[in-house]
N, C-alpha and C positions, 0 to 999 in steps of 0.2 A: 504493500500500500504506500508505501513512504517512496518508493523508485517510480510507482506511477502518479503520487501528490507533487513530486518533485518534475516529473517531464510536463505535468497539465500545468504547472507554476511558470515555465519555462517557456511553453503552448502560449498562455495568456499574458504574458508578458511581451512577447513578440504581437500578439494581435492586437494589445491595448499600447503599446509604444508611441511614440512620437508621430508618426508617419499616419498611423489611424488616428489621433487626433488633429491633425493639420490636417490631414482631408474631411475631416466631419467639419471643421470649424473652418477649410477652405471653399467648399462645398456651400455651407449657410454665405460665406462673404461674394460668391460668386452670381449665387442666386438672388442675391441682396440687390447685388449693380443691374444685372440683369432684367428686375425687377422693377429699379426704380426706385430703393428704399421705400419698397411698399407699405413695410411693417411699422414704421412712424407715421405716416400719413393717415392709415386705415386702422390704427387698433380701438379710437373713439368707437368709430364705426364696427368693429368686430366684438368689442365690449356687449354696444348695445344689439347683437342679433343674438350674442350667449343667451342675454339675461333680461333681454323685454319681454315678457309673456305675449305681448303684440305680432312682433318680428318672428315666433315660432310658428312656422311651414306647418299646416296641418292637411294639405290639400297632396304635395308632389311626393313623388315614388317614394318608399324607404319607410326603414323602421322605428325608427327611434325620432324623438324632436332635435333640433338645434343643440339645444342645451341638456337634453342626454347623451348625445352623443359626445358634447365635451366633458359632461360630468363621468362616463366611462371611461373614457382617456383619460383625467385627470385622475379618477378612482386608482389607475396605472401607475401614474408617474410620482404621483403624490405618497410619498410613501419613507420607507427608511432615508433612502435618501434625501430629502427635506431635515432629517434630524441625526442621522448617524454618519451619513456621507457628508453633509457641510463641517462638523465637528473633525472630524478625519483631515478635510481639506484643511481644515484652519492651525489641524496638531501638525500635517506634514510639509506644508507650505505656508505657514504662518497669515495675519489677518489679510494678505494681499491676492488670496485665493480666493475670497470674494471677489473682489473684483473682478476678476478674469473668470468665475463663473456668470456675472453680467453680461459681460463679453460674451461668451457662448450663448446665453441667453437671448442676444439681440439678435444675433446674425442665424441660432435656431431659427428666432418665430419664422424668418422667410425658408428655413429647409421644409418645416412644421405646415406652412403655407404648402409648398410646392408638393410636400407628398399627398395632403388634403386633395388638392387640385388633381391629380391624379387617378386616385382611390376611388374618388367619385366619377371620374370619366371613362374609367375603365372598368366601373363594377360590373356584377352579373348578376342575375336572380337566380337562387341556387334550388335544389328539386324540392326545399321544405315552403320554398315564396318566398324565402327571405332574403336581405340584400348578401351579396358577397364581394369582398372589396380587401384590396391591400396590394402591398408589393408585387407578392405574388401573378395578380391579374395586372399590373400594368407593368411590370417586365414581359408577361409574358404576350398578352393581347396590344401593348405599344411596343416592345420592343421584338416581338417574337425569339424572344429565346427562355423555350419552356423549360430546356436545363438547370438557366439560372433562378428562373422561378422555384423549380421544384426544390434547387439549394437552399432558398429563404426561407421555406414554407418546412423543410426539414430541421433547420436549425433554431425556428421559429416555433413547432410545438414541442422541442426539443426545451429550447431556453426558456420555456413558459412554466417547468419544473422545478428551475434552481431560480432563478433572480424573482419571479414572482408567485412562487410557488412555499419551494422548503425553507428558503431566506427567511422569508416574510413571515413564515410559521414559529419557525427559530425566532425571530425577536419578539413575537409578540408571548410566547411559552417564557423566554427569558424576564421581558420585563415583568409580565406578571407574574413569577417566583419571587423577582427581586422583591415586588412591592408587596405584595398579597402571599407570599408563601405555598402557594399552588404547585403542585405537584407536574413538571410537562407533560405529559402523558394525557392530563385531564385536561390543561388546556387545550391539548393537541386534538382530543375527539371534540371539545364542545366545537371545535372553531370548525373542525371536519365536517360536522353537522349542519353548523351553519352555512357553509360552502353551498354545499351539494344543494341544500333547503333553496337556495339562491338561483345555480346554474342548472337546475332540471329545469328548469323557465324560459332558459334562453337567452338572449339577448335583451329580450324586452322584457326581461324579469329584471337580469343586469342592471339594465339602463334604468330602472326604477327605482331600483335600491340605491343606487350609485346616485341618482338623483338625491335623495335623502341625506347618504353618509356623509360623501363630499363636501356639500356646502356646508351641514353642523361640524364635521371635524377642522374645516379649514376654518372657518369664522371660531372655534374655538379656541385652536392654536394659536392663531394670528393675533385675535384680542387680548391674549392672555401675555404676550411677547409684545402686545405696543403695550399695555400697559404698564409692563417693564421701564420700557422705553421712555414713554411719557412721563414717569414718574422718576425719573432718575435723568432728567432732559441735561443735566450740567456734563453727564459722562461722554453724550451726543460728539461734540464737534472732533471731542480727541478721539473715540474710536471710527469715526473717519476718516482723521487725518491719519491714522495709523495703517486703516484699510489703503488708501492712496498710495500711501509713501511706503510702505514696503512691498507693493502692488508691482514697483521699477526698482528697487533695491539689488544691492547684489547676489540676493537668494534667489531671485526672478528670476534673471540669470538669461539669456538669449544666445546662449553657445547653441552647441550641436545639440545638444540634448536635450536642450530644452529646461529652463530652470525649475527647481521644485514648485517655486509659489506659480507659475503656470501650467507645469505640468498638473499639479494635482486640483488648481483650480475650475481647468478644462476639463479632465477626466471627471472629476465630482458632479460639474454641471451638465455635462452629458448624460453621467447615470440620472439626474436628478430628472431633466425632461424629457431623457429620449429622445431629442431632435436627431433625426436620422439613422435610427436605428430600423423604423419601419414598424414598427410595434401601432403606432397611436391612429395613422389611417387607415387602418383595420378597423376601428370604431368610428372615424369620418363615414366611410364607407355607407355603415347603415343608417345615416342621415337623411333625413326626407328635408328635400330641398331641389329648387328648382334649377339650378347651375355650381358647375363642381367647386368656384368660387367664392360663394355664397357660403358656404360649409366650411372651404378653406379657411376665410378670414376667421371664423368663431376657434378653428383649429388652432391656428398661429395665437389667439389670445389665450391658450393651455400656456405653452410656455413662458407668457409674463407672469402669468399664474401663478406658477411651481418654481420659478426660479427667482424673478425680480419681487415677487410679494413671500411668498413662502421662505425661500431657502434667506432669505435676506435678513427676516425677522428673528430668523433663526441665527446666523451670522453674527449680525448687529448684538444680540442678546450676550453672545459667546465673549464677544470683544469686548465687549463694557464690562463683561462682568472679570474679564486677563485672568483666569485662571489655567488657560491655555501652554503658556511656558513649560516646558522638561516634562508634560504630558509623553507617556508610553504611547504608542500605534497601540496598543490592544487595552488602553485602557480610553481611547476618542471616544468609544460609544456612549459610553458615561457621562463624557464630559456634558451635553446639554444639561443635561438632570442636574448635576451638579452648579452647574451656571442659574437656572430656571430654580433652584432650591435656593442659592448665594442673596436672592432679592426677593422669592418668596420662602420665605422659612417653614419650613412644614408641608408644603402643598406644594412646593415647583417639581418636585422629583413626581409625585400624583400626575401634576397635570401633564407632564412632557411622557408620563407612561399612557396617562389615558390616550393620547395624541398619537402615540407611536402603536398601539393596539389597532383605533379605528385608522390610522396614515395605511397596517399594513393589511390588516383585513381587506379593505376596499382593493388594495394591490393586487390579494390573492383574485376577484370576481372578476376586475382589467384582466389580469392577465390570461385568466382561464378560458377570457372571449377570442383574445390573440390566438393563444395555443388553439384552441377547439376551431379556428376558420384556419390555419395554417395544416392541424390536420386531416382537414376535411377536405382542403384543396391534395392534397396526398391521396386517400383513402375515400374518399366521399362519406356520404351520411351512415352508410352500416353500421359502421362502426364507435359511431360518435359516443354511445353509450356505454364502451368501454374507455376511451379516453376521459368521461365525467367521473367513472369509477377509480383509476388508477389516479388521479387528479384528487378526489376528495383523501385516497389511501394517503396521498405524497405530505397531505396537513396533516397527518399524524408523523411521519417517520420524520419528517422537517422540525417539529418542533421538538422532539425526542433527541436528534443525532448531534453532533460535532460537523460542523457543518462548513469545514478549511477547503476541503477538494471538492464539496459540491457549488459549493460559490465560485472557486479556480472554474468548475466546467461550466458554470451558468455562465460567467464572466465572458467565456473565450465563444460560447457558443450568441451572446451579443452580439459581440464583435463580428463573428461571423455574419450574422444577420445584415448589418450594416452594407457590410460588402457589396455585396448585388445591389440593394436599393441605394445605395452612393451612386453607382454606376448609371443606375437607374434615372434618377432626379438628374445628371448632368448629362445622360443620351437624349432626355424627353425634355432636356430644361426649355427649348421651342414650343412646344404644346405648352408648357407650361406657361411660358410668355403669352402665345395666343389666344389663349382660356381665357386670360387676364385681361388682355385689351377685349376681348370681345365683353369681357362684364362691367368693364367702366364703360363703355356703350349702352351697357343695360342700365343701369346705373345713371345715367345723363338722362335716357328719356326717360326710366321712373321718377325723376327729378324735376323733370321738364311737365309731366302729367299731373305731379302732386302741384305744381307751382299753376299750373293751367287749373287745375279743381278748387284750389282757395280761388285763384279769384274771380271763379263761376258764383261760390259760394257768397263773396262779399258783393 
């Protein structure tokens, strides 16, 4: 076990290197120019189709609304990462890893945009009526190479075991040992329970719950972390100035290798939203909505979400409270709790556990929707009810095991997944472009029509 923990260490380190983050993060700056720096101009606008009850599509093809469909994809991304991965960022590249997860953050929302745009132009209605959409179909219906499709859609119900799967079981079985004294095993069936109770539904079971969890757990977090904030506003400008200035310091570092405070800045904020991993327009897909556009924009506003508001608050919190310093790598995960306990005494360690329970639950139903349309584009529907079985089994054994080499394979089998849809987004980046001007067209005369009906009206 130790000669095979050691070569999958060795596996993922090569696939998570430098080279795969310059291209995820050369990728979003590419799409960005391309674009138009869409993703400034348009996130007002993307905000308000998430979260107006008005702007939610109830008439065009697809499953789920607007804003279930981003609340399932955030259900995904929203998750350890927001609390365990920025912590991490901040022990192994100090407070200037924030930063340069921003940075990932910006130039995501346009990969996040473009694979939206995609996913919806290239879905299919599969033999249950329901939508089907992802990498998978627009590598291989826009790019015709079913090869590489069938690679995404392998390493995709593959990686949908370890990083949103047995992970995520693992910390929620840990934290609540730490705080509650629970035994993993019981935590590991109740949540097993609740899994399964969730994904024999579907997608639109998914999307309902995920409706629900998402928005209480994130306005949870968030509130309880500006409060922090707000009430300790003196601490505010220095742990800025501290995120900035050692953000270009000589830890940064801009050699070959990339310095730590960016190297692990980007990596953190990658796992954090997923931009271009191909995981998140798997859930665009089954959006009802009348242009692939339309859907994209609500997509690209996930990653302000989980990065620029979430992992921030998180950040921000760490830094104020500098207990950061001569932390161990294996003791990051703590650190929130400990920071979130440092200004609320008695109840910060609570809240940042309650946080990280519903952050990873939600994680486990996101991702079980990725995995179950990656292996159903593989296998088709026969089978599906053995992949919900072996899926609720993996929330027991996850939150039970030592969990070094399945994190190593979830890890390298991301990275994998990226691969093709990178590929992907910069063969199609034209359609991409196209899509786009064709909806600011749309866009103009629904603009032109609402401005011609006021003043019918007056």
């Amino acid at each position: 076990m130790e000669v095979i923990s050691l070569i999958v260490g060795k596996i993922n380190e090569f696939v998570w290197g430098p080279w795969m983050l310059t291209l995820l993060v050369g990728t979003g700056i590419f799409l960005t120019l391309r674009l138009g720096f869409l993703q400034f101009s348009n996130l007002p606008y993307a905000l308000k189709l998430a979260f107006s009850p008005a702007r939610q599509d109830k008439k065009s093809s697809g499953d789920i609304s607007h804003f279930q469909a981003l609340m399932t994809a955030l259900s995904a991304t929203i998750g350890t990462g927001n609390i365990v991965g920025v912590s991490t960022a901040v022990v192994l590249g100090g407070p200037g890893a924030l930063f340069w997860m921003w940075v990932t953050a910006v130039f995501g929302m346009a990969t996040k945009y473009g694979e939206a745009v995609l996913a919806v132009k290239y879905r299919i209605k599969d033999e249950k009526g329901e939508m089907a959409g992802g990498p998978m179909y627009y590598i291989e219906r826009g790019m015709g190479k079913k090869w590489l499709a069938w690679l995404f859609a392998f390493f995709g119900a593959i990686a949908a075991f370890g990083i949103g799967n047995m992970v995520q079981a693992n910390s929620v079985a840990g934290a609540v040992h730490d705080t509650f004294g629970v035994a993993a095993w019981k935590t590991g069936i109740i949540l097993a329970v609740l899994t399964a109770a969730v994904i024999i539904g579907g997608i639109k079971s998914i999307g309902k719950a995920s409706g629900v969890i998402v928005p209480f757990m994130a306005v949870f977090y968030v509130l309880a972390g500006l409060v922090i904030i707000i009430m300790n506003l003196d601490k505010l400008p220095h742990a800025f100035g501290l995120i900035f200035s050692s953000a270009f310091s000589f830890q940064a570092g801009f050699g070959a290798l990339i310095g730590s405070t960016i190297r692990y800045g980007v990596a953190r904020g990658v796992f954090s939203n997923e931009a271009g991993l191909g995981s998140a327009p798997i859930a665009a897909a089954a959006a009802k909505t009348d242009h692939p556009c339309r859907q994209a924009m609500v997509s690209m506003s996930g990653t302000f979400l989980d990065t620029i508001i979430v992992c921030s608050i998180t950040g921000i919190v760490l830094v104020m409270a500098g207990l950061y310093p001569g932390v161990e790598k294996a003791q990051a995960a703590a650190l929130t709790s400990r920071s979130f306990e440092a200004f609320f005494p008695g109840i910060g360690s609570l809240i940042v556990t309650i946080g990280l329970i519903l952050f990873a639950y939600s994680t486990v139903l996101g991702w079980y929707y990725y995995g179950e349309k990656c292996f159903y584009y593989l296998v088709g529907a026969r089978f599906i009810i053995v992949y919900r079985v072996l899926f609720s089994i993996a929330v027991v054994v996850g939150a039970t095991l030592n969990l070094g080499l399945v994190w190593d394979i979830a890890d390298t089998m991301n990275g994998a997944m990226a691969i093709p849809n990178l590929i992907a987004l910069i063969a199609l980046s034209g359609i991409i472009a196209a899509e786009t001007k064709d909806f600011k067209k749309l866009r103009a005369k629904e603009s032109m029509l609402k401005t011609q009906l006021s003043s019918s009206e007056a």
